[in-house]
matplotlib code that plots the C-alpha trace (Angstrom):
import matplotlib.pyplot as plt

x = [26.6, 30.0, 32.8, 36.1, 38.2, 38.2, 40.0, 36.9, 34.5, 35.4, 35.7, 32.5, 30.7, 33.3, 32.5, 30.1, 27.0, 25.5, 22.6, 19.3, 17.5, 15.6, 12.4, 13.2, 14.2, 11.0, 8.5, 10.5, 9.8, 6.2, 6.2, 7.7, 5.2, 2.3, 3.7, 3.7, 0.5, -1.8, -3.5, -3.2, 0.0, 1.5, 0.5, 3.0, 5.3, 6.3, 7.9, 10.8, 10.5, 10.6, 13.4, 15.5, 13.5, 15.0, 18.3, 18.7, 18.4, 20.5, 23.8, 22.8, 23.2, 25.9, 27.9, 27.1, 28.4, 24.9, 24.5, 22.1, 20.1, 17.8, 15.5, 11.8, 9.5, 5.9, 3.4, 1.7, 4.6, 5.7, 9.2, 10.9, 15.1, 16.5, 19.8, 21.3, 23.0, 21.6, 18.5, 19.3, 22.5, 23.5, 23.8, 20.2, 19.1, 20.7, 19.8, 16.0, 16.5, 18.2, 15.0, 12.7, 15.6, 17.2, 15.0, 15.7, 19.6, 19.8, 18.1, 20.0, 23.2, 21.9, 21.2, 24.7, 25.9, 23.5, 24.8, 28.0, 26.6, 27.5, 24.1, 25.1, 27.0, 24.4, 22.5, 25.3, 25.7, 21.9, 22.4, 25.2, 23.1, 20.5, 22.2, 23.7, 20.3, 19.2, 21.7, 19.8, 16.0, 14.5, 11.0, 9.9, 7.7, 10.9, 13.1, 10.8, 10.3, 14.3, 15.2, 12.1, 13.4, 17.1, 16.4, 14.7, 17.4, 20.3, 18.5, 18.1, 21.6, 23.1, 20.6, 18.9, 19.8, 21.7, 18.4, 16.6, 18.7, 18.8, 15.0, 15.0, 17.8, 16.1, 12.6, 14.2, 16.0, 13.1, 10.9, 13.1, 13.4, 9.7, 8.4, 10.7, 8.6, 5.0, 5.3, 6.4, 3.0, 1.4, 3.1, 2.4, -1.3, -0.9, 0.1, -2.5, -5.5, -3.3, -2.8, 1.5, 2.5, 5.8, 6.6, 10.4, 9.4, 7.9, 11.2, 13.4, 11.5, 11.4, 15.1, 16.4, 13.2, 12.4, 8.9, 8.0, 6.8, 10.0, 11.4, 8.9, 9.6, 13.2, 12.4, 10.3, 12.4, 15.7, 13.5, 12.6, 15.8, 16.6, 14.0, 14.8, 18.9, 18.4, 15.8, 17.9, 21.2, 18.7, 16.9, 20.0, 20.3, 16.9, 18.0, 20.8, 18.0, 16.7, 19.4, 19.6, 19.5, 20.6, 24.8, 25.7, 28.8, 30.0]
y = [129.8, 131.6, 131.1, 132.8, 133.3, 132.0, 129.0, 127.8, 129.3, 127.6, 124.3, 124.5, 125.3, 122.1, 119.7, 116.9, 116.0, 113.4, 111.9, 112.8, 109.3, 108.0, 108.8, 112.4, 112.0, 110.3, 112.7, 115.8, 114.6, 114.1, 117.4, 119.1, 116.9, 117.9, 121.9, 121.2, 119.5, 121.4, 124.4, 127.0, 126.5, 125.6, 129.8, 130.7, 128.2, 128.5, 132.1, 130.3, 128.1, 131.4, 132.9, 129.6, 130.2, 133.8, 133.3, 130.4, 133.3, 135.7, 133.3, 132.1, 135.6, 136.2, 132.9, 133.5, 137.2, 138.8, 142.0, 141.6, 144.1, 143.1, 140.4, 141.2, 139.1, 139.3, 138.3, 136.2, 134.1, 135.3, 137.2, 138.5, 138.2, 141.3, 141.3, 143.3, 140.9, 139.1, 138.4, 135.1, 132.5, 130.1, 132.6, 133.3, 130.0, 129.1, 132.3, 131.1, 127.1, 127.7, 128.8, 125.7, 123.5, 125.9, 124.9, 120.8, 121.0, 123.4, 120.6, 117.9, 120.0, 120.5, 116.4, 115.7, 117.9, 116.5, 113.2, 114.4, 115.4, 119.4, 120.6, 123.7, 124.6, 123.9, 126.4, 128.9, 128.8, 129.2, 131.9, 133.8, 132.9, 134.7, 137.9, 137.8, 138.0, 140.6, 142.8, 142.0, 142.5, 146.1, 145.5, 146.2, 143.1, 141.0, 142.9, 141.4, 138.0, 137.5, 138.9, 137.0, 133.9, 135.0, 135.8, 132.6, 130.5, 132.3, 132.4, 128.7, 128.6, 130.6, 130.0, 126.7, 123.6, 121.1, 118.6, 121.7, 122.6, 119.5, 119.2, 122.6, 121.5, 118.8, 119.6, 122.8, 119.9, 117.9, 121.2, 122.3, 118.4, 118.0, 122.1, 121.8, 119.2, 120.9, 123.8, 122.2, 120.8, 124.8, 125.4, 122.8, 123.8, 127.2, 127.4, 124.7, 127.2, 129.8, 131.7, 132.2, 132.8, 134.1, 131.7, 130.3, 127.4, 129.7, 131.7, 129.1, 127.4, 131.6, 130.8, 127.7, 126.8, 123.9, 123.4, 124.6, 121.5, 119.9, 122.1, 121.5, 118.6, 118.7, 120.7, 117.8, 115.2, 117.3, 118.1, 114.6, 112.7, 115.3, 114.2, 110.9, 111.3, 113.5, 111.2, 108.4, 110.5, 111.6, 108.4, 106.0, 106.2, 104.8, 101.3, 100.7, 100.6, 102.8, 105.0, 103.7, 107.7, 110.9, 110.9, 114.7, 116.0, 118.5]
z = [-112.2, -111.1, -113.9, -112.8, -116.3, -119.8, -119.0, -116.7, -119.1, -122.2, -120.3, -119.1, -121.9, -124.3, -121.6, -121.8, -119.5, -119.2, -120.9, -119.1, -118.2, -121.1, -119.9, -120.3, -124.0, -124.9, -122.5, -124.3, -127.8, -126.8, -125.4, -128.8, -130.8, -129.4, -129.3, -133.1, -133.6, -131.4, -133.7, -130.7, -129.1, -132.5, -134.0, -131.2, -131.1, -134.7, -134.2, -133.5, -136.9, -138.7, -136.7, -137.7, -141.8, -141.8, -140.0, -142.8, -145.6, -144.1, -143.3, -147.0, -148.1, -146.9, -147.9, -151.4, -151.0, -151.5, -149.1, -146.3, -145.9, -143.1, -141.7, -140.4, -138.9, -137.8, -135.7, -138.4, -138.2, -141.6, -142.2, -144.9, -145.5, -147.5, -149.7, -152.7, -155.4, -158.5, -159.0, -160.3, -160.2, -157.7, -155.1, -155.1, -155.5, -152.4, -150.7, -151.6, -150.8, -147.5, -145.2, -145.2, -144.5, -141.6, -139.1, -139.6, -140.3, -136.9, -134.9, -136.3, -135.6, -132.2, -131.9, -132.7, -130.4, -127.6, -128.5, -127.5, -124.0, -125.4, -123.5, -122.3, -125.5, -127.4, -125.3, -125.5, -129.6, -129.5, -128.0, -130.0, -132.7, -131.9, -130.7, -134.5, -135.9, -133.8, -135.4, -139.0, -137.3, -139.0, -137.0, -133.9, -133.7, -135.0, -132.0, -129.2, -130.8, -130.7, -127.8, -126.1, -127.2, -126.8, -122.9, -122.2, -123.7, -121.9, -118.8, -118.5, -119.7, -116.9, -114.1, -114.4, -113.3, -115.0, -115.2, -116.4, -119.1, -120.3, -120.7, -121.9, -124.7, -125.6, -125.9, -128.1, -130.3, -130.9, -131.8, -134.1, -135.7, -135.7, -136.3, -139.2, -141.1, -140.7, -142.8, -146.0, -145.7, -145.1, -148.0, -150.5, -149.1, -149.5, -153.3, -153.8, -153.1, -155.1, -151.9, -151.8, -155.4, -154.8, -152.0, -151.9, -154.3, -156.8, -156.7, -156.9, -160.2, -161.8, -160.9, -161.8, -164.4, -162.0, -161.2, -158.0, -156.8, -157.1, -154.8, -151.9, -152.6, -151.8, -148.7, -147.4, -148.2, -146.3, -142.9, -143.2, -143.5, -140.8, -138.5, -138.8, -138.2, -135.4, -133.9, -134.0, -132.5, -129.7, -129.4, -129.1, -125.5, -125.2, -127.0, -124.0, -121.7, -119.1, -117.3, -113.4, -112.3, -113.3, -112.6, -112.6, -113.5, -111.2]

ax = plt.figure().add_subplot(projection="3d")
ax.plot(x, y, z, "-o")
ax.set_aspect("equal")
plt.show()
């Protein structure tokens, strides 16, 4: 990709593609499915769940004017968003519900904006995104997991293909849609055999005196509902029947 000033580089990245043929939205969410419900791949996989958890604290934080302090994540697939303000309020609460809902609301944004045809701005944002939480990462475990993930993303964004990128946006779309949903489930599962007591529910209902379960609720009806509006903006292309070929935009 050669782009020659800001002028050419902002209207590459606001212009619109177009749709990848249907079969390609319907193999990719396949693909993201099974990424999410195989045991093996899914341990791996779901590092970038947790990026998407953690960077939902930390933008939290600091929209409610609490001081982040620093983001860590580990290899468990566990991390942990520091700020300084109250230990209670609205500001907290929203600190604490904004993690298991990050990863959903970030694919649905992402399927509205590949329902626009934005493919390779969706790539780029993903990747500003992520060189914003690298600033917040205080591990060294959390430093190779983002700029892993960072470095893939940009380099399919700068060198790949237009057909590639597309797969490669889509299949991230429907991951974060789908991997969104699963670990409301871990949770629920996890406090069940007593094994997270200070898990975001259990904060939130020390918080707000809300039961705990109430809240996991909440988080699985949002990734839900988010599933199903980002499926649909992904999926209409499928109901005007299969695409004759793939039309590039040059």
């Amino acid at each position: 990709m050669s782009i020659d000033n800001l002028g050419d580089l902002w209207a590459h990245l606001s212009g619109a593609q177009p749709d990848p043929p249907a079969l390609i939205i319907a193999a990719t969410a396949l693909v993201a499915l099974l990424v999410v419900g195989v045991r093996d791949v899914w341990r791996v996989a779901r590092n970038a769940i947790t990026i998407a958890h953690e960077g939902g604290h930390a933008l939290a934080a600091v929209l409610t004017g609490r001081k982040l302090t620093g983001v860590r994540l580990h290899s468990d697939t566990s991390g942990l968003t520091l700020s300084r303000g109250r230990p209670s309020g609205p500001g907290m609460a929203f600190t604490l519900l904004a993690g298991y809902v990050a990863p959903s609301l970030l694919g649905l944004f992402g399927a509205w904006l590949l329902a626009g045809g934005r493919i390779t701005l969706l790539l780029w944002l993903a990747v500003a995104l992520l060189l914003a939480m690298l600033v917040m990462i205080r591990n060294g475990y959390g430093i190779v997991a983002v700029l892993a993930t960072g470095a893939a993303v940009f380099g399919v964004s700068w060198f790949a293909s237009p057909q590639v990128q597309a797969i490669f946006a889509y299949a991230g779309v429907w991951f974060l849609l789908i991997g969104g949903v699963r670990p409301i489930g871990e949770l629920q599962r996890l406090r069940w055999r007593g094994r997270l007591p200070d898990s975001d529910a259990d904060q939130l209902a020390r918080v707000t005196h809300l039961p705990a379960i109430v809240w996991v609720a909440l988080f699985g009806i949002v990734t839900v509902l988010a599933l199903a509006a980002g499926g649909y903006l992904l999926l209409e292309p499928l109901t005007n029947g299969p695409l004759p070929g793939w039309q590039l935009v040059r």
